[in-house]
mmCIF file as gemmi writes it, N, C-alpha and C atoms, coordinates in Angstrom:
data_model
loop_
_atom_site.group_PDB
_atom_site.id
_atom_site.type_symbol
_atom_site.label_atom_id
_atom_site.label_alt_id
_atom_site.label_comp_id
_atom_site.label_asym_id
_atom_site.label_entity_id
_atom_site.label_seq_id
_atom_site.pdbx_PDB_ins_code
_atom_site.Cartn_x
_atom_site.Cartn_y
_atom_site.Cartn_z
_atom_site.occupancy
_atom_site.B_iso_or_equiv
_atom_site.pdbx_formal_charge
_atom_site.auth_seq_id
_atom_site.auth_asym_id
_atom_site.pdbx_PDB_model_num
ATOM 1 N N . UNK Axp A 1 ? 99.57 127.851 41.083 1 0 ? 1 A 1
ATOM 2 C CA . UNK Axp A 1 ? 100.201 126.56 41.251 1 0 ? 1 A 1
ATOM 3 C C . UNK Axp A 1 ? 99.2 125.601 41.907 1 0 ? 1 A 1
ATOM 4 N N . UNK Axp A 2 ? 99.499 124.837 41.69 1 0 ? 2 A 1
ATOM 5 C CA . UNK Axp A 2 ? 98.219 123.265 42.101 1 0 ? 2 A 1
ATOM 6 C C . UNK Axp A 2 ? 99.07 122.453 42.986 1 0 ? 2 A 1
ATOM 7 N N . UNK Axp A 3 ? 98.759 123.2 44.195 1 0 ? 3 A 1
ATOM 8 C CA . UNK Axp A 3 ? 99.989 122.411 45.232 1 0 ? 3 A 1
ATOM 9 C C . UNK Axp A 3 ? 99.251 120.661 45.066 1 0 ? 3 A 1
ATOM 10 N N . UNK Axp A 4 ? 97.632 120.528 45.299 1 0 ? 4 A 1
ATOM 11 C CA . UNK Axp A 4 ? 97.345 119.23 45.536 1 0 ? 4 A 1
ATOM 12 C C . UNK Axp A 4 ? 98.378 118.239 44.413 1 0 ? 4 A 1
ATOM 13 N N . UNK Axp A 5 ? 98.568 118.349 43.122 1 0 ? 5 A 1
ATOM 14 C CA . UNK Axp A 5 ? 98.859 117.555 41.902 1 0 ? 5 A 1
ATOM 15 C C . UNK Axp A 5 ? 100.642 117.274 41.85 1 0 ? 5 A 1
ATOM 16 N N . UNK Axp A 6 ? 101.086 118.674 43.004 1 0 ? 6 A 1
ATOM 17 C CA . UNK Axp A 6 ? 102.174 118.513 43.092 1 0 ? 6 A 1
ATOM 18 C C . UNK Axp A 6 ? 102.779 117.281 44.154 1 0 ? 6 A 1
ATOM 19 N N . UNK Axp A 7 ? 101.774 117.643 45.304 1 0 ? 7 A 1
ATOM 20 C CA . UNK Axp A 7 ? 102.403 116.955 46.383 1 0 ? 7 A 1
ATOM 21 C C . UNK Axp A 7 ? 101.746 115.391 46.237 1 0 ? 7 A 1
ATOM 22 N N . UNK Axp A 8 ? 100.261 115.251 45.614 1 0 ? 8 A 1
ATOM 23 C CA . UNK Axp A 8 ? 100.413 113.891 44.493 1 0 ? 8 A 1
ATOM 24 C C . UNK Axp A 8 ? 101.257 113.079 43.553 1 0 ? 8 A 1
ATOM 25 N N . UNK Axp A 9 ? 102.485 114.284 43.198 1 0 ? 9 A 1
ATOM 26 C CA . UNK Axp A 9 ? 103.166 113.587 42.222 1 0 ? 9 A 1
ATOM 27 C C . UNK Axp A 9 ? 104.502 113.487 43.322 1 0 ? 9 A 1
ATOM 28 N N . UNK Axp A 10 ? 104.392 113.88 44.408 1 0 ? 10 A 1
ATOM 29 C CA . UNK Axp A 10 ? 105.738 113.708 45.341 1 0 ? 10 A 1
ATOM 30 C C . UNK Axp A 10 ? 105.601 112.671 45.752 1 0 ? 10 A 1
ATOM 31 N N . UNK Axp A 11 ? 104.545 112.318 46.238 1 0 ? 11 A 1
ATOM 32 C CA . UNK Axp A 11 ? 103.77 110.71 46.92 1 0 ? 11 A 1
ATOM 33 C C . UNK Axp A 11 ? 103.282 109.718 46.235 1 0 ? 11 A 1
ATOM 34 N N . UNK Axp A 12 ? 103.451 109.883 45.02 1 0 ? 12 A 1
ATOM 35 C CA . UNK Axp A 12 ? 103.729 108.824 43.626 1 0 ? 12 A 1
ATOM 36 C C . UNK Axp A 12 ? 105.35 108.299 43.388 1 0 ? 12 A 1
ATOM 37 N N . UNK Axp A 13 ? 106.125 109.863 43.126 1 0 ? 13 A 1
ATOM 38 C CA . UNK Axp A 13 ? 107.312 109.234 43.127 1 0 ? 13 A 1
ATOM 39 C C . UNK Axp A 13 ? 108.168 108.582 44.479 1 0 ? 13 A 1
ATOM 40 N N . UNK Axp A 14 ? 107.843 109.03 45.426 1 0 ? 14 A 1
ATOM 41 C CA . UNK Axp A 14 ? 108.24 108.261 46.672 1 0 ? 14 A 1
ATOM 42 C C . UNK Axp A 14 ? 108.022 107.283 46.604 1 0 ? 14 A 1
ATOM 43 N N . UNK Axp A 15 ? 106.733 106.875 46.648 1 0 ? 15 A 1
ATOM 44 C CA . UNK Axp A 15 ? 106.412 105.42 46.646 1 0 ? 15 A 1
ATOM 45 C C . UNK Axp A 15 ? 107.259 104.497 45.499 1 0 ? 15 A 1
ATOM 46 N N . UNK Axp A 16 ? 106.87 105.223 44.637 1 0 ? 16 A 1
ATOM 47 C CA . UNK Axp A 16 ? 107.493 103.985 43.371 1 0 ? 16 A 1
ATOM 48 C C . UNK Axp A 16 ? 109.246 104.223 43.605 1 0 ? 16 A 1
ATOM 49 N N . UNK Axp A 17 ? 109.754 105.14 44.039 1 0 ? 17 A 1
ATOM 50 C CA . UNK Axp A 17 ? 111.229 104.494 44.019 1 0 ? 17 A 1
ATOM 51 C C . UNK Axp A 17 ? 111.806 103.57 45.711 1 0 ? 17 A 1
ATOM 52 N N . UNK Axp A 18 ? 110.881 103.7 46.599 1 0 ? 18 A 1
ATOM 53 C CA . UNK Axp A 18 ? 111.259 103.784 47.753 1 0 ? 18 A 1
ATOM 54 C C . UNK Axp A 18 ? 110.485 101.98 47.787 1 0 ? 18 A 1
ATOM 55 N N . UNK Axp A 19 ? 109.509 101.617 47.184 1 0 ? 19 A 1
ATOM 56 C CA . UNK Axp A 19 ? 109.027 100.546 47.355 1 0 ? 19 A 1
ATOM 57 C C . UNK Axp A 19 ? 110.228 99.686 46.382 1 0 ? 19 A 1
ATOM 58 N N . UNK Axp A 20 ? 110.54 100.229 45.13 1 0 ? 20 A 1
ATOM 59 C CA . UNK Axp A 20 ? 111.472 99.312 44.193 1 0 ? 20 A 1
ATOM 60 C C . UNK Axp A 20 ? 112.88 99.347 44.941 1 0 ? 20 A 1
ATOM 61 N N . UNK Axp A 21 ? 113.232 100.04 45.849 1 0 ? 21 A 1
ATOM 62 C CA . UNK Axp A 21 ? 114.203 99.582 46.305 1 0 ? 21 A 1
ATOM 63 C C . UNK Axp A 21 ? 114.329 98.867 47.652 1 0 ? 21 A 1
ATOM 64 N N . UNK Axp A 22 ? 113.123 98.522 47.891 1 0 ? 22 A 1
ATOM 65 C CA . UNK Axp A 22 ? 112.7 97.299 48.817 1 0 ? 22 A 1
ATOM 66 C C . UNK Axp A 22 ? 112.535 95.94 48.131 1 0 ? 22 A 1
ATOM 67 N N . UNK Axp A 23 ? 111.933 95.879 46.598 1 0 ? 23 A 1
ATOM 68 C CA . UNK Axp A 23 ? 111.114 94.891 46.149 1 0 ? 23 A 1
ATOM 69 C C . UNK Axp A 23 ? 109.817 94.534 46.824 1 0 ? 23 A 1
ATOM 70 N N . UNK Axp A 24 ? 109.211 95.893 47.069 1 0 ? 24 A 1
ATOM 71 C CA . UNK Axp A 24 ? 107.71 95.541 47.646 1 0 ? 24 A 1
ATOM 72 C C . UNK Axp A 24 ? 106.403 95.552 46.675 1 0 ? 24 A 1
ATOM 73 N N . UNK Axp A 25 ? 105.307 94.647 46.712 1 0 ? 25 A 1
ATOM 74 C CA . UNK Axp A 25 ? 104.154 94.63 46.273 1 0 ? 25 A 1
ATOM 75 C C . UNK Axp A 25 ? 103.317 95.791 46.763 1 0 ? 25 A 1
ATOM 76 N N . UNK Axp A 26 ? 102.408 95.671 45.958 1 0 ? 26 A 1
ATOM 77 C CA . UNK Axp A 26 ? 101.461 96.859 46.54 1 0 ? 26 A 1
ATOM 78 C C . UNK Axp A 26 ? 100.598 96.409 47.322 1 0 ? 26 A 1
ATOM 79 N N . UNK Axp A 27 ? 100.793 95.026 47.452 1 0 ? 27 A 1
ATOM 80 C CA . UNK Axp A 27 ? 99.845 94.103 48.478 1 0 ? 27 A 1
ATOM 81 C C . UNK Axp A 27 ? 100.83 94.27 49.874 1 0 ? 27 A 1
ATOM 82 N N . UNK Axp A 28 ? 102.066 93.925 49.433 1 0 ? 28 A 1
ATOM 83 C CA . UNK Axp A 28 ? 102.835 94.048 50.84 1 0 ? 28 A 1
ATOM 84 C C . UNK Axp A 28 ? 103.047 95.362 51.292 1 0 ? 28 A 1
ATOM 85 N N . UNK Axp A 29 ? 102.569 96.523 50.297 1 0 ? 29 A 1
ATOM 86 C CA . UNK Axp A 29 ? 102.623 97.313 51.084 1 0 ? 29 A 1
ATOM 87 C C . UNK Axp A 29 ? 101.529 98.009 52.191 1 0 ? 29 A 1
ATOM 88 N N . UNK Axp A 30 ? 100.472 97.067 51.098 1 0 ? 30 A 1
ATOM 89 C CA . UNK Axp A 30 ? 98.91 97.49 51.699 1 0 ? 30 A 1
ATOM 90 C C . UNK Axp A 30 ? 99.034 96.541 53.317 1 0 ? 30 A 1
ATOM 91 N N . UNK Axp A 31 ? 99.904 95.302 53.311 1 0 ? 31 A 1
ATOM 92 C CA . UNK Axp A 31 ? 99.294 94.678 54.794 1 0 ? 31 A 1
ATOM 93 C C . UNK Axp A 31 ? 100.554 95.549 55.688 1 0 ? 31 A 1
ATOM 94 N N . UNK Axp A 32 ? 101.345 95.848 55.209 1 0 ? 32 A 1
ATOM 95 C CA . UNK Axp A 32 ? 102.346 96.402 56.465 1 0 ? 32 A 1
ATOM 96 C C . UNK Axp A 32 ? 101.313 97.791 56.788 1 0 ? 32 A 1
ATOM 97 N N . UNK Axp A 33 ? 100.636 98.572 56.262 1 0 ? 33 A 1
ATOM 98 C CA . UNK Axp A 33 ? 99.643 99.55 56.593 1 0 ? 33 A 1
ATOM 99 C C . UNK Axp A 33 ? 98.39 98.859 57.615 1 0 ? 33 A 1
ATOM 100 N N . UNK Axp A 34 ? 97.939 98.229 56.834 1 0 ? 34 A 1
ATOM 101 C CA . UNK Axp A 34 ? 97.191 97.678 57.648 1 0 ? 34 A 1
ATOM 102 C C . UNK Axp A 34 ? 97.933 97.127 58.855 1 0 ? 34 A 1
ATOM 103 N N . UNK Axp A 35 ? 99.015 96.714 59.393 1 0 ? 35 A 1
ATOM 104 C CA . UNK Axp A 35 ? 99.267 96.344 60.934 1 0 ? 35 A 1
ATOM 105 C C . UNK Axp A 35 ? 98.975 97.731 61.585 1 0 ? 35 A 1
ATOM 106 N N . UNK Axp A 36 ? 98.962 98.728 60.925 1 0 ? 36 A 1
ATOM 107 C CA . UNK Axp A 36 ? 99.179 99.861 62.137 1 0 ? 36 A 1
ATOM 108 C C . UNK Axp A 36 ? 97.787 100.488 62.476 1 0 ? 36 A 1
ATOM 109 N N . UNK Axp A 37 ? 96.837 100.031 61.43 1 0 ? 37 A 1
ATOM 110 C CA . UNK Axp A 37 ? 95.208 100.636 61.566 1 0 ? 37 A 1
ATOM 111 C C . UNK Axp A 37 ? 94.302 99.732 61.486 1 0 ? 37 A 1
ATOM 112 N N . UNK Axp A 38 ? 93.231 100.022 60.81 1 0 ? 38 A 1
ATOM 113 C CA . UNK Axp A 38 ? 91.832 99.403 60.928 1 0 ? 38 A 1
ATOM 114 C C . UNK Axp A 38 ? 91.743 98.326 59.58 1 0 ? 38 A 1
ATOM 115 N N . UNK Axp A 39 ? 93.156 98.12 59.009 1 0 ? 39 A 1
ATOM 116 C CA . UNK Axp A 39 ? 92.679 97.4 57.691 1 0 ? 39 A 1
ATOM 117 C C . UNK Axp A 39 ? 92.037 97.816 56.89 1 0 ? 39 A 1
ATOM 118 N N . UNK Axp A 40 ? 91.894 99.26 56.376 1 0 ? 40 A 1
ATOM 119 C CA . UNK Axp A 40 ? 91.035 99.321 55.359 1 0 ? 40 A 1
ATOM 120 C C . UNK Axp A 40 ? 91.526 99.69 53.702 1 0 ? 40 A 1
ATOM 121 N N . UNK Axp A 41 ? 93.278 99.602 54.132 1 0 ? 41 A 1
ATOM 122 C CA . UNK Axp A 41 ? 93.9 99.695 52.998 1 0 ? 41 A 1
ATOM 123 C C . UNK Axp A 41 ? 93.792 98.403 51.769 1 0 ? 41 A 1
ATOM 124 N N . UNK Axp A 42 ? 93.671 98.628 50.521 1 0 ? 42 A 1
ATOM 125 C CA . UNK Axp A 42 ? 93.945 97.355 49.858 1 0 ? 42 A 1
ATOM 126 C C . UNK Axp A 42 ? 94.855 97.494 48.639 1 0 ? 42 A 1
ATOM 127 N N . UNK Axp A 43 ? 95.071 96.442 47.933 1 0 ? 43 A 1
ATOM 128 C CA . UNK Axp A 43 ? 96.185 96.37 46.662 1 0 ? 43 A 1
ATOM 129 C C . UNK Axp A 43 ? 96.026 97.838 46.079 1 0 ? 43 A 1
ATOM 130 N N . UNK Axp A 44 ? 94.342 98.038 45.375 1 0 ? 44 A 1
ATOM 131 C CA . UNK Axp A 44 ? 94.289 98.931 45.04 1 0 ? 44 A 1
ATOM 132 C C . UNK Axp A 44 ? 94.68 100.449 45.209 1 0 ? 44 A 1
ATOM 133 N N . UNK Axp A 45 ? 94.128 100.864 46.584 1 0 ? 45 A 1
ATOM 134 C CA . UNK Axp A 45 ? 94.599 101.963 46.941 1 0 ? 45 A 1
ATOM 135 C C . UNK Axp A 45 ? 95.871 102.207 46.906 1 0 ? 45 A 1
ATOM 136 N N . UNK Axp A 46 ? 96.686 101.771 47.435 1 0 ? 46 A 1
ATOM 137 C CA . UNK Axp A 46 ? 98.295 101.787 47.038 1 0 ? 46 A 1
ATOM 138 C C . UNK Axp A 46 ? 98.513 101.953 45.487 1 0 ? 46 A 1
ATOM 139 N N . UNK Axp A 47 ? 98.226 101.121 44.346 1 0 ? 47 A 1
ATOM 140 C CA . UNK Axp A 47 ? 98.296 101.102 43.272 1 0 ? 47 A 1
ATOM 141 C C . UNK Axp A 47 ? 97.755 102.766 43.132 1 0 ? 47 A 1
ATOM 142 N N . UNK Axp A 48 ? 97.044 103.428 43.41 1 0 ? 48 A 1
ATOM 143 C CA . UNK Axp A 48 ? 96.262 104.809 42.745 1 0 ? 48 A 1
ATOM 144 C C . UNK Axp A 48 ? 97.05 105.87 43.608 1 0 ? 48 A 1
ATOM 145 N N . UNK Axp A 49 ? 97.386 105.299 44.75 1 0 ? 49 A 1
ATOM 146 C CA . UNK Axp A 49 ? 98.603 106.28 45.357 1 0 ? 49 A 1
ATOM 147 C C . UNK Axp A 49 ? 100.142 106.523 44.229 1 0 ? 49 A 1
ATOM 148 N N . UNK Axp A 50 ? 100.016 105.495 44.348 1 0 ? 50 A 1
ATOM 149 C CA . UNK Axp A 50 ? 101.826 105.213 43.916 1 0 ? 50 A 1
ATOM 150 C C . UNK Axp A 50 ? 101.619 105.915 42.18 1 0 ? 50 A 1
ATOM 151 N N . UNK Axp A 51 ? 100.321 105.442 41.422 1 0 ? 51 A 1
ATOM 152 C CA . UNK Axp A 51 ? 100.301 106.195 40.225 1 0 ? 51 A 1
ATOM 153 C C . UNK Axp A 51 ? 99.632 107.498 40.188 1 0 ? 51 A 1
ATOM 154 N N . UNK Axp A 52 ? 100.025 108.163 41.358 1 0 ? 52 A 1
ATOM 155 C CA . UNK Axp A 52 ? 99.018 109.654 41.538 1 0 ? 52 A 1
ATOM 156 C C . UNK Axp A 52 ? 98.039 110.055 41.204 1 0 ? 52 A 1
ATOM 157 N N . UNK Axp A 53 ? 96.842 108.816 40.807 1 0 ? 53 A 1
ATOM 158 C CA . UNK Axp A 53 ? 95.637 108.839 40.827 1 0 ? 53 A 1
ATOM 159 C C . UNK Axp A 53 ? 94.937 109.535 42.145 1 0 ? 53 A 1
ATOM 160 N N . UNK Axp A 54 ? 95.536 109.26 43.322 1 0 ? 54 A 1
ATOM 161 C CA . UNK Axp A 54 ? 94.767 109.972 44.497 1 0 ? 54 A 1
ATOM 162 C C . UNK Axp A 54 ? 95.467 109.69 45.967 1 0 ? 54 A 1
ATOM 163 N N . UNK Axp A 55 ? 95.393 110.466 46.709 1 0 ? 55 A 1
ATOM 164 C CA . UNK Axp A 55 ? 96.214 110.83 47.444 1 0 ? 55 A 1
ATOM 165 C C . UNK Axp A 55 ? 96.077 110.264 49.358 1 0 ? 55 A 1
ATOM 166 N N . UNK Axp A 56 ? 96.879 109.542 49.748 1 0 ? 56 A 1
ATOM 167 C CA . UNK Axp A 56 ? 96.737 109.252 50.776 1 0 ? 56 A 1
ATOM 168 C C . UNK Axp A 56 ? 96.233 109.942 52.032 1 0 ? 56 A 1
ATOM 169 N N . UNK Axp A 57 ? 95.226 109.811 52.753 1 0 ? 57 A 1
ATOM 170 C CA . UNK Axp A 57 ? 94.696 110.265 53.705 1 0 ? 57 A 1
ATOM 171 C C . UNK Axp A 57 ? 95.636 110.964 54.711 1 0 ? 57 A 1
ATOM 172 N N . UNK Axp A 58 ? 95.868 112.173 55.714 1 0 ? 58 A 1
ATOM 173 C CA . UNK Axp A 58 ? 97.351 112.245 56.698 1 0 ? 58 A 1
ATOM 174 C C . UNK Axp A 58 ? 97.944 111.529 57.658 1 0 ? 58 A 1
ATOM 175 N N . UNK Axp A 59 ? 96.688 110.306 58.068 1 0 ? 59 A 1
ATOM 176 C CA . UNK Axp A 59 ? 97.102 109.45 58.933 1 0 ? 59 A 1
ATOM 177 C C . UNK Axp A 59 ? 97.565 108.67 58.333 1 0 ? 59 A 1
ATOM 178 N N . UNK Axp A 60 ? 97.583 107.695 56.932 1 0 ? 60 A 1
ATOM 179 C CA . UNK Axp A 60 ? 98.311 106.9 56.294 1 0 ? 60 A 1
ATOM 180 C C . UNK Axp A 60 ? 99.607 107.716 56.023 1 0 ? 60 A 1
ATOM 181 N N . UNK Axp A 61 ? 99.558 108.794 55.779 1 0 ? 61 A 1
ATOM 182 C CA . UNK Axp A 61 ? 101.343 109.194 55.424 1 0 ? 61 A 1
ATOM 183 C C . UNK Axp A 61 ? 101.615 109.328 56.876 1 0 ? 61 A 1
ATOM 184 N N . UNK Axp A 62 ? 101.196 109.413 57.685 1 0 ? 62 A 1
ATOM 185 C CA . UNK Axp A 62 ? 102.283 109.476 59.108 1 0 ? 62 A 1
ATOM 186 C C . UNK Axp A 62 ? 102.452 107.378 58.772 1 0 ? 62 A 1
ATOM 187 N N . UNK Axp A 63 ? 101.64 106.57 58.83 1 0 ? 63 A 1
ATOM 188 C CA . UNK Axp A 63 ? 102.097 105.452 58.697 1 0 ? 63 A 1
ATOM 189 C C . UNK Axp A 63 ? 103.029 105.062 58.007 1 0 ? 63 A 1
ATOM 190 N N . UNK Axp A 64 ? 103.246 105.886 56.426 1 0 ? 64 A 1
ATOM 191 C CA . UNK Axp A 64 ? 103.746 105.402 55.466 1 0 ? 64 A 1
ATOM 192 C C . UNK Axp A 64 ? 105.49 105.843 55.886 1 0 ? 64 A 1
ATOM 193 N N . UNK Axp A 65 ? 105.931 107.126 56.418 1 0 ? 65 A 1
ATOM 194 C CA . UNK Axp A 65 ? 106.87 107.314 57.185 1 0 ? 65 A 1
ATOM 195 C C . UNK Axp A 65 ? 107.119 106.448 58.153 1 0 ? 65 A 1
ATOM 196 N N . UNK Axp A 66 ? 106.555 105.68 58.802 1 0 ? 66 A 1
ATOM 197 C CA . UNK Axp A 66 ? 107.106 105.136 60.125 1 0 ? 66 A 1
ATOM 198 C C . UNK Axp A 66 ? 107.258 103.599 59.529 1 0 ? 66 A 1
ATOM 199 N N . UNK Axp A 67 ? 106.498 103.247 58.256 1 0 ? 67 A 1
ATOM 200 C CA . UNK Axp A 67 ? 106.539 101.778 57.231 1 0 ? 67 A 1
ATOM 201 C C . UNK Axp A 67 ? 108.503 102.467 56.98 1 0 ? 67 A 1
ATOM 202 N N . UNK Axp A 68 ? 108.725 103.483 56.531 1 0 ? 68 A 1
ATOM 203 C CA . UNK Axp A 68 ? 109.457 103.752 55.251 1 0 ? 68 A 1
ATOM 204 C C . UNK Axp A 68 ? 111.049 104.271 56.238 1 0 ? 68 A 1
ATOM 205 N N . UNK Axp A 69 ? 110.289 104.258 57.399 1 0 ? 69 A 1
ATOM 206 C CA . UNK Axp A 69 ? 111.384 105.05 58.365 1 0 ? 69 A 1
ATOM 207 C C . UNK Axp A 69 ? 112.066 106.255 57.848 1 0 ? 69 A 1
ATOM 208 N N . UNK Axp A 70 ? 111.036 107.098 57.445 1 0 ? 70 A 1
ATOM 209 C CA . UNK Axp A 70 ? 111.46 108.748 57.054 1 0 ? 70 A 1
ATOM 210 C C . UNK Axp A 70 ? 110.458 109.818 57.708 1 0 ? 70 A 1
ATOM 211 N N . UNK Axp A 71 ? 110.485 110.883 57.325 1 0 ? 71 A 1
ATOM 212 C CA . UNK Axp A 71 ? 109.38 111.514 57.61 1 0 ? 71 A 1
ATOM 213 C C . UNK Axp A 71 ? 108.461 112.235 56.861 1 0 ? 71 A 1
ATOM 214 N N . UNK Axp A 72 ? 107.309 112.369 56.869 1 0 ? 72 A 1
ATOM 215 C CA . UNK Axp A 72 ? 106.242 112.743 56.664 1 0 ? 72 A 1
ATOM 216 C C . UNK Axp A 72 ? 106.471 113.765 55.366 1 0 ? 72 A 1
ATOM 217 N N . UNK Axp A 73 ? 107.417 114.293 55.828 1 0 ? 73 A 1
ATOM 218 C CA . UNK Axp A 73 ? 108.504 116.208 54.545 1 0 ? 73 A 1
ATOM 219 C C . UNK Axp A 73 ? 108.613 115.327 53.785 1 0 ? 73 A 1
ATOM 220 N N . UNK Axp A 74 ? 109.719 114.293 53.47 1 0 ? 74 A 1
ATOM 221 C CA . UNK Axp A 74 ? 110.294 113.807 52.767 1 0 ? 74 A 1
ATOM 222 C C . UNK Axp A 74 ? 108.9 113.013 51.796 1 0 ? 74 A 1
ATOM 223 N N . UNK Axp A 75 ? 107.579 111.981 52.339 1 0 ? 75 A 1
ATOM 224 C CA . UNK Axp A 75 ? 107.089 111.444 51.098 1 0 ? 75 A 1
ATOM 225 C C . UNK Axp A 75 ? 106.214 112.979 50.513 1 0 ? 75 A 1
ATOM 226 N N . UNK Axp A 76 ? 106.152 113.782 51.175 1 0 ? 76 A 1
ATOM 227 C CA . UNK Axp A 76 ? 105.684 114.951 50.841 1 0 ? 76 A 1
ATOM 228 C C . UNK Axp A 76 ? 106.197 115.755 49.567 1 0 ? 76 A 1
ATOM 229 N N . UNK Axp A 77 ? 107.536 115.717 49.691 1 0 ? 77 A 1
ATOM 230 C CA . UNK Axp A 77 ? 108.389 116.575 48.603 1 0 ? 77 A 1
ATOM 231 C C . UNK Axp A 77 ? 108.687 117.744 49.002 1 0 ? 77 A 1
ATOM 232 N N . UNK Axp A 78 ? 108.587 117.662 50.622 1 0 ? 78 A 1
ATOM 233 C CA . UNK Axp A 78 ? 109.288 118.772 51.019 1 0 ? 78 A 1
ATOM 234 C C . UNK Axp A 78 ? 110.805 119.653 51.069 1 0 ? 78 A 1
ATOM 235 N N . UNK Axp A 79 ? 111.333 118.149 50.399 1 0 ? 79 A 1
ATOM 236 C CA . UNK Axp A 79 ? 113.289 118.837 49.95 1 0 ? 79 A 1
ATOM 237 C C . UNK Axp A 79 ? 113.098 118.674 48.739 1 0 ? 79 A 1
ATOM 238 N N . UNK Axp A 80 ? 112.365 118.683 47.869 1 0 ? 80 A 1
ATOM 239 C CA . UNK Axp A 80 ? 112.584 118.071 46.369 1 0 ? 80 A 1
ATOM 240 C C . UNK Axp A 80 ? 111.822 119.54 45.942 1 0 ? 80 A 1
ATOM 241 N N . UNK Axp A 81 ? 112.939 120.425 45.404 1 0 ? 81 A 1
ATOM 242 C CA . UNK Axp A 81 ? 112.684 121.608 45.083 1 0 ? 81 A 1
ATOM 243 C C . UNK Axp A 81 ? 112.286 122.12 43.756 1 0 ? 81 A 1
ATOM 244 N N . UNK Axp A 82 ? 112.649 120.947 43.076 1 0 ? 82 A 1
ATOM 245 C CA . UNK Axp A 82 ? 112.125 121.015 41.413 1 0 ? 82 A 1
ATOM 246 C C . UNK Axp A 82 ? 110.534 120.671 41.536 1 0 ? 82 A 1
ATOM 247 N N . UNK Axp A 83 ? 110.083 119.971 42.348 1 0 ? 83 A 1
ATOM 248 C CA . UNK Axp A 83 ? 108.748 119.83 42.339 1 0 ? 83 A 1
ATOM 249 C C . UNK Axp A 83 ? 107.619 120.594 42.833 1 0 ? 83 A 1
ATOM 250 N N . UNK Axp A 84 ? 108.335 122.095 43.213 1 0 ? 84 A 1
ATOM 251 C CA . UNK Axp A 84 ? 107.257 123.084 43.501 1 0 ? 84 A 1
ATOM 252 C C . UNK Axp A 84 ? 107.58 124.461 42.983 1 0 ? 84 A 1
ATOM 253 N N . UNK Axp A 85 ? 108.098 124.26 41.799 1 0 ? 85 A 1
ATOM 254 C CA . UNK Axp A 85 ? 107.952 125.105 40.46 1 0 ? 85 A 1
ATOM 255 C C . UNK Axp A 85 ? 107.163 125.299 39.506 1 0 ? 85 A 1
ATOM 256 N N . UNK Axp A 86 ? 106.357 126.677 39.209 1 0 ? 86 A 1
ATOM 257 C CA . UNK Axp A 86 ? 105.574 126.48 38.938 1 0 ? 86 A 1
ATOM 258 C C . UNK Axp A 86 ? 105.518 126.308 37.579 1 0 ? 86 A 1
């Protein structure tokens, strides 16, 4: 099993349903990240997150939980049990 591609595709689909039911940009999601660090997030990176091109660093998912007010399991796919079948 390819945990990396899995827990990529958990932190793809998080994002894309959890941002559409905000109505957030990938810009607005990149500056609410950036309040909590060094700014080095941009449109892009979010965009390659959210399409599981590549995978957020662990200090951005502790951010992205405390942006999303969940935790860390959850953009993980840690209850989403269909997604770690192999």
């Amino acid at each position: 099993m390819d945990y990396k591609k899995h827990i990529m595709a958990s932190v793809s689909k998080f994002l894309q349903v959890e941002m559409a039911k905000r109505n957030m940009t990938n810009g607005e999601l990149a500056n609410k990240i950036n309040e909590f660090c060094d700014g080095d997030i941009n449109i892009s990176s979010v965009r390659s997150w959210k399409n599981g091109d590549n995978m957020p660093r662990a200090d951005k998912i502790l951010i992205l939980a405390d942006v999303f007010g969940t935790s860390t399991d959850e953009i993980l796919g840690a209850y989403d049990s269909d997604n770690w079948r192999g």
